[in-house]
Structure formats: C-alpha cells, structure tokens
C-alpha angles and dihedrals in degrees: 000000000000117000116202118190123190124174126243134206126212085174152033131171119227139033118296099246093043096102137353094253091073099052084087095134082229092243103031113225095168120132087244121121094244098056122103099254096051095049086046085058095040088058098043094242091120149356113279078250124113133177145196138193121180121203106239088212133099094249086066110201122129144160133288112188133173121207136056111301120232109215123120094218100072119113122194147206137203120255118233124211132279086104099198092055127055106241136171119196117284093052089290124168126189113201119162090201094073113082110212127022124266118197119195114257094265087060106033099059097043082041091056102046090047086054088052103047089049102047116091123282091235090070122076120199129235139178108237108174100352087309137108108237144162148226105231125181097169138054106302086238086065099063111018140072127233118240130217132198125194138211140159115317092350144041125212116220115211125215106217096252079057094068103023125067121210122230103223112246112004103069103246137136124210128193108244105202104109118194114251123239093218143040093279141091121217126200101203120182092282081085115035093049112120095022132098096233108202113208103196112192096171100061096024101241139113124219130177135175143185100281140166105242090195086059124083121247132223115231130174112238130189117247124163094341092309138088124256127184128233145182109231103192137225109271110238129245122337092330103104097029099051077053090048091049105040087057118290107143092029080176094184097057127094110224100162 
C-alpha cells in the first residue's frame, strides 16, 4: 500500500496578495512537477488527468476527481502555452476561483449588444451597479438567448443562467460578463457551474460537458498496469465549494 500525505489549510492570515508565500493555490493543480496531480503520476497512482464539476445550486458542493472520465459528451480543446496557465486559444483563461466571467473589450462589447438585440422586446434594459440587467417575470429560456463560445476544436453553449446572475429579492438578471482590465478572458465558475471540466494534462487539452454535479462519475484508474473503473461522489454540503472558492485550482499560478 502507498500512503500519500498533503497537507491542508482552514485558515490563513493576511490578505491573499500580501506576500508571494500566500499565493499556494491551497491544492496545487498546476502542470508543475511539484502539484498534486503531477507527484500522483509520477507515481503511477493516477493519469496525469483531473476533473472538476461544481453544483450550480445554493447549497454549492460538487465533485474532484482524478483519472481519466469516461463519458462520451465531453468535447475538448487544445491548450495553448503558457504552460504554467491554463489557457484556451483567444487568450482565454479558465479558473474556477473567479466568480463571474471577464472578456476582453473586442468581445465584450460585440458580446453585449448581441445579448440585447436578441433578448425580447418586452424587456427593457438598465445599468444597476455598473451592469446591464433585466426585470424578468418569466423562465430565463423564454426570453433569452443561449450563448456559445468557440475555441479551437469545440464551442461551449451557455444556458442563460449561465451567463446571467440573479439579485436576491428583487427579481432581476444581470449579465454577468464583466469586461476584463487586461488582454485576457477569464471563464470563472459562472460559467463552469453545472459542467464536468477535464484538465488533460496528458494530452494537453481541456473538455467539458453539461453534467449533473449531485450525480457520481465514472474515471479510469490504473491499477496493476490496467484500467479500472471507478465512481468518484459528489462531496456533501459546503465542504468542497468553501475549498473551490478560498483558492483550490488557482489555474493561473505557477506552482512548479
């Protein structure tokens, strides 16, 4: 039997950007040699291949799991160096720790008039808070278009509560989509809610797919030079989702 012990924080002083020692990504997925991921492969405990899956309920929760996934939905596209970042092409970062999305300022603007033009004529834009948003009194699909970004090889379709995000209590959407102070887009978890994202390192590429977060997943393992198959769960409660939030899957960090 291998035993492998890592370490794990409930709680750091100061604030995230004081110093450069706090900027650990608290589990450390980078493509580095020293993140979790990397020493597990090294080791042959699993495929250089991680996933995640975050619940788009309030309850949060969702599902980590290492190995390569075995559902046949899931599209994928290339990653593009850097290597210690996870980009997509058109300077496009996933990170599951920001919250909302940011496009650069080409895209945004072409990406917020589309929104408007397509969205019913019932419904009359307003800023609230620097953000388009909307008075809806009817299901999101009624009224909203999906939106689909493309990259190389695939393109993501967003559902628009995907892209909007609800103010509690007085029925109204904003759009989400801020628009990014620098020359780079960001994918935060906005987006990737609701969807199994496949970082293969491997093959350096990342998938996705629509999936159900409460469910289980089925991974491929190695075990005595074959493949088993295995169920990884749904964690329970806030557990998993107070880790995604506070930092775990810092994808733009270099922890190498």
């Amino acid at each position: 039997m291998v035993l492998e012990t890592y370490r794990c924080t409930t709680y750091e002083l100061g604030g995230l950007t004081s110093s450069l020692s706090t900027l650990d990504g608290i589990f450390g997925f980078s493509q580095g040699p020293l993140s979790v991921i990397s020493q597990l492969s090294s080791r042959g405990l699993t495929p250089k291949v991680f996933s995640h899956c975050l619940k788009g309920d309030k309850k949060g929760g969702g599902i980590l799991a290492l190995g390569e996934i075995l559902e046949q939905s899931i599209v994928y596209s290339p990653l593009v160096p850097p290597r210690h970042n996870y980009y997509l092409n058109l300077g496009t970062i996933i990170e599951s720790v920001t919250t909302l999305a940011y496009l650069v300022e080409e895209a945004y603007v072409p990406f917020i008039h589309a929104i408007t033009s397509a969205v019913s004529p019932s419904l009359t834009p307003f800023i609230l808070d620097e953000n388009q948003c909307y008075h809806v009194t009817t299901s999101l699909a009624e009224v909203f278009p999906a939106v689909s970004l493309n990259f190389a090889g695939a393109s993501m379709v967003l559902k628009p509560e995907e892209y909007l995000t609800r103010q509690e209590g007085i029925g109204v959407w904003c759009i989400g989509f801020q628009k990014a102070q620098g020359g780079v887009t960001i994918l935060g978890d906005l987006v990737l809610k609701d969807k199994i994202i496949v970082y293969d390192l491997a093959l350096q590429r990342i998938g996705w797919g629509n999936y159900d977060c409460s469910s289980t997943v089925n991974v491929s393992i190695p075990s005595s030079n074959t493949r088993q198959r295995s169920g990884s769960r749904s964690s329970s409660g806030d557990v998993l989702l107070s880790v995604l939030t506070t930092g775990f899957l810092v994808m733009y960090m270099s922890l190498a």
